[in-house]
Backbone as a printed PyTorch tensor [residue, N CA C, xyz], in Angstrom:
tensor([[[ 17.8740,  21.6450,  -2.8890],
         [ 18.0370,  20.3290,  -3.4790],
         [ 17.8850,  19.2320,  -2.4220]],

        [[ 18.1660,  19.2700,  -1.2920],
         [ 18.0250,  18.4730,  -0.0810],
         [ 16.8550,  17.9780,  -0.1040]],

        [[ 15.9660,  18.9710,   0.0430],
         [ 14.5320,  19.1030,   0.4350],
         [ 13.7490,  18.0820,  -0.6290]],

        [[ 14.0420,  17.8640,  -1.7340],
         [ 13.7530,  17.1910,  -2.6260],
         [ 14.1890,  15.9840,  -2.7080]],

        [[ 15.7060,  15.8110,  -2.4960],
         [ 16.3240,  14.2100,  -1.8260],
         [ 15.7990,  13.9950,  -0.5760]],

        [[ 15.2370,  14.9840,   0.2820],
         [ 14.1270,  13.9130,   1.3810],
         [ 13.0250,  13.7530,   1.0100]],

        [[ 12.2150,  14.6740,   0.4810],
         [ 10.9410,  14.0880,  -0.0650],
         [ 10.8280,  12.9210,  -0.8940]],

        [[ 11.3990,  12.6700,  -1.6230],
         [ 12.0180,  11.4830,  -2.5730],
         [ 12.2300,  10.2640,  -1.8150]],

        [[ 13.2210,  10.5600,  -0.4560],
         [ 13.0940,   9.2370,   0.4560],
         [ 11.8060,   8.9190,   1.1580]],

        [[ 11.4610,  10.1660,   1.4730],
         [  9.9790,   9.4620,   3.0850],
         [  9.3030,   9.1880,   1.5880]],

        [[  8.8670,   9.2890,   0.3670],
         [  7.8060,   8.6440,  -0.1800],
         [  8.6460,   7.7290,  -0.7110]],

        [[  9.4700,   6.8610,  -0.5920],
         [ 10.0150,   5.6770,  -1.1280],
         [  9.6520,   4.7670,   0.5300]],

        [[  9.8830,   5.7800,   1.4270],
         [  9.8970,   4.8520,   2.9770],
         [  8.2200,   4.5500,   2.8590]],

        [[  7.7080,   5.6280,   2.7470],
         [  6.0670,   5.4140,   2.7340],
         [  5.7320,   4.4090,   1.7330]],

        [[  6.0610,   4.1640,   0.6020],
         [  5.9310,   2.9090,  -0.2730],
         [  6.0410,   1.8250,   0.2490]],

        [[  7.3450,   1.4740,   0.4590],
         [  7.5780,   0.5570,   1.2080],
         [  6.9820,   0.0250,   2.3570]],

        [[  6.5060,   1.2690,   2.9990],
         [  5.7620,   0.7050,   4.2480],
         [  4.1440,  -0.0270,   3.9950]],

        [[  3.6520,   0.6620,   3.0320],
         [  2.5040,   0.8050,   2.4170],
         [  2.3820,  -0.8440,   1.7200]],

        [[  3.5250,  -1.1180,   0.7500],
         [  3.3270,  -2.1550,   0.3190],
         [  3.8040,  -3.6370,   1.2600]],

        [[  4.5750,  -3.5970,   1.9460],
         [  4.0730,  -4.6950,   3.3030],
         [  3.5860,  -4.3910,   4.3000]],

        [[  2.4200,  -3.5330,   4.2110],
         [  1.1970,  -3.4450,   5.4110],
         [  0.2790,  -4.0890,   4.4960]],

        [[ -0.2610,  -3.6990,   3.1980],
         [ -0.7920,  -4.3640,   2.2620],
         [ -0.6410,  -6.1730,   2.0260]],

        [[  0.5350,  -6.3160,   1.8850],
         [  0.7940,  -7.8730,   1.9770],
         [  0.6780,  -8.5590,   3.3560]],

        [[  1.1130,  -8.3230,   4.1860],
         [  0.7170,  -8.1300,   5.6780],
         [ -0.7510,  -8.8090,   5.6130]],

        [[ -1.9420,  -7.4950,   5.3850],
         [ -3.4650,  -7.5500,   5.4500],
         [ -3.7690,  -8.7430,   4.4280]],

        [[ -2.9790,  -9.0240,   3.6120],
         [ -3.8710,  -9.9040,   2.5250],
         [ -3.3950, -11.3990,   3.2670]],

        [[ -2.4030, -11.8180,   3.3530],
         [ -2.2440, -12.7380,   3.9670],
         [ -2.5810, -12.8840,   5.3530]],

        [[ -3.0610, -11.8100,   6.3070],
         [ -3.7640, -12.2650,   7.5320],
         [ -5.0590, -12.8170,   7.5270]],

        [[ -5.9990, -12.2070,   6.0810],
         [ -7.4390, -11.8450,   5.7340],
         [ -7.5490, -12.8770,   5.0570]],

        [[ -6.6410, -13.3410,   4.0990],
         [ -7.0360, -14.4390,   2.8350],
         [ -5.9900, -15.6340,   3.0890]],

        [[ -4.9780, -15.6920,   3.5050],
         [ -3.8310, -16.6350,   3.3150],
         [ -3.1820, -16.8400,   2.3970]],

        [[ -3.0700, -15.5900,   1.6560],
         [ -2.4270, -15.8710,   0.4220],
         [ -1.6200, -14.1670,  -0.2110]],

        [[ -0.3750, -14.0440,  -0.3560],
         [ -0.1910, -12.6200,  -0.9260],
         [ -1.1420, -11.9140,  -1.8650]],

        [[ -0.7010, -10.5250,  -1.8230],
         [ -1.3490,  -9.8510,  -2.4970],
         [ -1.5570, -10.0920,  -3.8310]],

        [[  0.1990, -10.6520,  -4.5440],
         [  0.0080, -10.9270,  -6.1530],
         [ -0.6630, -11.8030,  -6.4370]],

        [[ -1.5540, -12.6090,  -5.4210],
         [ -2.2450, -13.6940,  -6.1410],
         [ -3.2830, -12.6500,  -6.1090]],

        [[ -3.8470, -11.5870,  -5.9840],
         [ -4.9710, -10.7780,  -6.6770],
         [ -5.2710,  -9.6540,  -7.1670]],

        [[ -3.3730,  -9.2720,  -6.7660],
         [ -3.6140,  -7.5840,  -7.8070],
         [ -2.4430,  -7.7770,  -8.6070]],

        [[ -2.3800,  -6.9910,  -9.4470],
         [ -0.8300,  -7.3560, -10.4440],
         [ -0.2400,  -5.7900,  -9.9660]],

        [[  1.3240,  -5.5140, -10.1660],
         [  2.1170,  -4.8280,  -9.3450],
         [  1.5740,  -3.6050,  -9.9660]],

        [[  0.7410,  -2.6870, -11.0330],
         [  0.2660,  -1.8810, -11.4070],
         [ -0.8980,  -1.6620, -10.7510]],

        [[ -1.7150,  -2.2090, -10.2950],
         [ -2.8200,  -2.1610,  -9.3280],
         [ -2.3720,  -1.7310,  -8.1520]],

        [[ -1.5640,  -2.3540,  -7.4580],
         [ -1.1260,  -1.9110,  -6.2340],
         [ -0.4620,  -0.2940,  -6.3520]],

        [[  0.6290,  -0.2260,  -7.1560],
         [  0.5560,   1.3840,  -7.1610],
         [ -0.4660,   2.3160,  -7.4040]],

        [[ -1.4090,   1.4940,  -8.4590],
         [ -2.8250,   2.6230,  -8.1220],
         [ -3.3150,   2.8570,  -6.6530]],

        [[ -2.9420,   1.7410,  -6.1980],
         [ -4.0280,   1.3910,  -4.6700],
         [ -3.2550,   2.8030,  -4.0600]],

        [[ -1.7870,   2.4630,  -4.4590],
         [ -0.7890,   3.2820,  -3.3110],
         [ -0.8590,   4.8170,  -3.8860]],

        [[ -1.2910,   4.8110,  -4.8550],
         [ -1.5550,   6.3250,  -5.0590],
         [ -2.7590,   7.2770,  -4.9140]],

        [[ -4.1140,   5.8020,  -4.2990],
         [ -5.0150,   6.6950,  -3.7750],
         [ -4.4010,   6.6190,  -2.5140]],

        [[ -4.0560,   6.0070,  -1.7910],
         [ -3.5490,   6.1410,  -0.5660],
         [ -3.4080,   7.4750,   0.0990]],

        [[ -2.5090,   7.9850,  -0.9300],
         [ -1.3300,   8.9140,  -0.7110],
         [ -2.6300,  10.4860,  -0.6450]],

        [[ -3.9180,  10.1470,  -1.2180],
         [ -4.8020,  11.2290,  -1.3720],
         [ -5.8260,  11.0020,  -0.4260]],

        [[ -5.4250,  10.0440,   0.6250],
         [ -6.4940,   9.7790,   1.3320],
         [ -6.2200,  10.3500,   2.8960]],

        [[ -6.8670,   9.9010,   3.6120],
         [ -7.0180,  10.4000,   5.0320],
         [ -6.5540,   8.6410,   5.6350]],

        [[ -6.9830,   8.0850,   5.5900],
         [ -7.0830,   6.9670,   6.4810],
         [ -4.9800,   6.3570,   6.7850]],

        [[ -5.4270,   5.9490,   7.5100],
         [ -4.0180,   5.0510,   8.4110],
         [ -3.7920,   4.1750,   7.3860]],

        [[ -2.4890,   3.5190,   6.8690],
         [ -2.0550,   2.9190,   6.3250],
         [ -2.7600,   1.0660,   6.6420]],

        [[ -3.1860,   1.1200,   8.1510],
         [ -3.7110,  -0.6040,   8.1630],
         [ -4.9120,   0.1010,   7.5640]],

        [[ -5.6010,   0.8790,   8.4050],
         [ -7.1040,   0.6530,   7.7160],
         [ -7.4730,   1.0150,   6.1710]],

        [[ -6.6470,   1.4600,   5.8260],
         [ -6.9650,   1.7000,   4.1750],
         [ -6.2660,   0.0880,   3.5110]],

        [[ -5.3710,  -0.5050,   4.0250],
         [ -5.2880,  -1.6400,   3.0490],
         [ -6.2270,  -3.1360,   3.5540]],

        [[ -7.2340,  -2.8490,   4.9750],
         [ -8.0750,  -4.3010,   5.2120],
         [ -9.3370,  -3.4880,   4.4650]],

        [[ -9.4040,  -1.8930,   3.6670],
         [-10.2570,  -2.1180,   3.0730],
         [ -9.8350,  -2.5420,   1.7390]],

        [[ -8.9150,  -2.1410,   1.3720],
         [ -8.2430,  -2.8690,  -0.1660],
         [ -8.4330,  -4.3030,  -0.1300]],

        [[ -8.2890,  -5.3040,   1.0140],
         [ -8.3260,  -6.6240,   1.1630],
         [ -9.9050,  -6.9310,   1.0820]],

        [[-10.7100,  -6.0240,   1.8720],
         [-12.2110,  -6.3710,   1.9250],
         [-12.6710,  -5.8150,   0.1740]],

        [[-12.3890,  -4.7500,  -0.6900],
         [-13.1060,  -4.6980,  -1.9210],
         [-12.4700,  -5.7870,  -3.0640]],

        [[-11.5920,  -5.9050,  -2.5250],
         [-11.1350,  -7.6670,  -3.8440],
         [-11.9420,  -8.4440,  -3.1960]],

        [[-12.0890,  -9.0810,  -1.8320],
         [-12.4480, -10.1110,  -1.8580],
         [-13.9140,  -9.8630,  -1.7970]]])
């Protein structure tokens, strides 16, 4: 049961981290948060290819910032 209350945390920590590296990139790239161009269902899609991807958490969200804009 442990094992499952930590997995449960590092992907709540990984969320979290995920979604202000994301806001982070949009406001360094555009000057403006993320919700001015994804609505909070988009972003968990974003964060759930994430989670199937290979890439580093910056470089997968300045490409999320580069395919909106």
């Amino acid at each position: 049961m442990n094992t499952s209350s930590n997995e449960n945390t590092q992907l709540s920590q990984t969320r979290t981290l995920f979604f202000e590296t994301l806001s982070q990139q949009f406001i360094a790239l555009t000057g403006c948060g993320v919700y001015v161009y994804l609505n909070p269902v988009d972003i968990n899609g974003l964060f759930n290819e994430y989670l199937s991807d290979t890439l580093s958490i910056n470089t997968f969200a300045r490409q999320c910032v580069k395919n909106v804009m």
